[in-house]
C-alpha positions in Angstrom: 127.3 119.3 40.3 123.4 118.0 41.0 122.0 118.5 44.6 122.0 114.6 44.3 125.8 114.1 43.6 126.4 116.6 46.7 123.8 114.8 48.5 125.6 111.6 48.0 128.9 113.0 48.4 127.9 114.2 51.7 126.9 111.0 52.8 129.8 109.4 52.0 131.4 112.0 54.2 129.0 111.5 56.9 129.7 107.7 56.6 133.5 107.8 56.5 133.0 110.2 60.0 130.4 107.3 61.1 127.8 109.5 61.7 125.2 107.9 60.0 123.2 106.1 62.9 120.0 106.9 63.7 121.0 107.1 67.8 122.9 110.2 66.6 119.8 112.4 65.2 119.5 114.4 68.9 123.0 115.4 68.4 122.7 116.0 64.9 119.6 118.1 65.1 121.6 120.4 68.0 124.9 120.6 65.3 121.7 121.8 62.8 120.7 124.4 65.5 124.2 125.4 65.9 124.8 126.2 62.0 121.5 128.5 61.6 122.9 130.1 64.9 126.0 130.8 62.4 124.2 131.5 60.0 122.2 133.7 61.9 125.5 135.8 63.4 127.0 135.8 59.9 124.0 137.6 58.6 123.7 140.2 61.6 127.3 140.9 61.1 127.1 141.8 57.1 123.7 144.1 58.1 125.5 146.0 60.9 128.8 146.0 59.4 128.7 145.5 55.7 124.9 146.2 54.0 126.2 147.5 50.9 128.9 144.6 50.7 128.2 142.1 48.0 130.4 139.7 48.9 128.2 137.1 50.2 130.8 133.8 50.7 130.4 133.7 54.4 126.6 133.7 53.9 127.0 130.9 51.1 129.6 129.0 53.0 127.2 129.0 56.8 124.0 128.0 54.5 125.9 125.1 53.0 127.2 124.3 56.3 122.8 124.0 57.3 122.6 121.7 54.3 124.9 119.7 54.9 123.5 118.9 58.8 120.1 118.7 57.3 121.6 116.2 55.0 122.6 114.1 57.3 119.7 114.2 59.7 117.6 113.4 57.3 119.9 110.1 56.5 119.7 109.3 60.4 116.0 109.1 60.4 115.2 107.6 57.0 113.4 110.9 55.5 114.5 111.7 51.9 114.7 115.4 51.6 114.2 116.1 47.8 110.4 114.2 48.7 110.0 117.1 51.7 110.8 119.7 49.6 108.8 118.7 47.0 105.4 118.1 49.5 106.5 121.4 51.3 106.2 122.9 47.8 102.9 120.9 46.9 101.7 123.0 50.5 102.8 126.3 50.2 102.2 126.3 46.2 98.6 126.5 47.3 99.2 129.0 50.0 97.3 132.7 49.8 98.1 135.7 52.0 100.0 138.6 52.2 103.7 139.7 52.7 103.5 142.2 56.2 106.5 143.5 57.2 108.7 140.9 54.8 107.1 138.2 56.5 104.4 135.8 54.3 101.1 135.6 56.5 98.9 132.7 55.2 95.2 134.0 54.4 94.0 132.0 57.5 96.3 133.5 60.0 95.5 136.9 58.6 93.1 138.8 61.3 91.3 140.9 58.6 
């Protein structure tokens, strides 16, 4: 299935739940928060308790869980995310640095 026909799907969802309205974006962005906090504690607890595990599904399932919010914020405030991705890349594409520490530092922030 496309990241459209989940998009959609999603929204649908979103709209049978009558979440769609734009009053709601505070509270959506906070239920956003909340998942990447999930995600977050998910993540911790595979590092400290499982690092060789490959079984990822709780990972997978918390990440969708961020799309999904992000999804529907976006719908709320009228932003289309495929075009923010896409600019986002159009940005970074451009981007020099270097990876410190596995972190990307753009050339500019670099105090060489």
């Amino acid at each position: 299935m496309s990241f459209e026909d989940l998009q959609k799907l999603t929204l649908e969802w979103a709209d049978d739940k009558d979440l769609l309205h734009e009053e709601n974006a505070d509270k959506q962005f906070m239920k956003f928060i909340e998942e990447v906090f999930e995600f977050k504690t998910e993540m911790d607890d595979k590092q400290r308790f499982a690092p060789d595990c490959l079984d990822i599904n709780n990972l997978e399932l918390e990440m969708g869980d961020i799309f999904v919010t992000l999804i529907i914020l976006c719908n709320q405030l009228d932003i289309d995310p495929m075009y923010c991705l896409e600019e986002a890349y159009k940005k970074i594409s451009k981007r020099t640095g270097k990876t410190i520490n596995g972190q990307f530092i753009k050339s500019e922030d670099l105090n060489e």
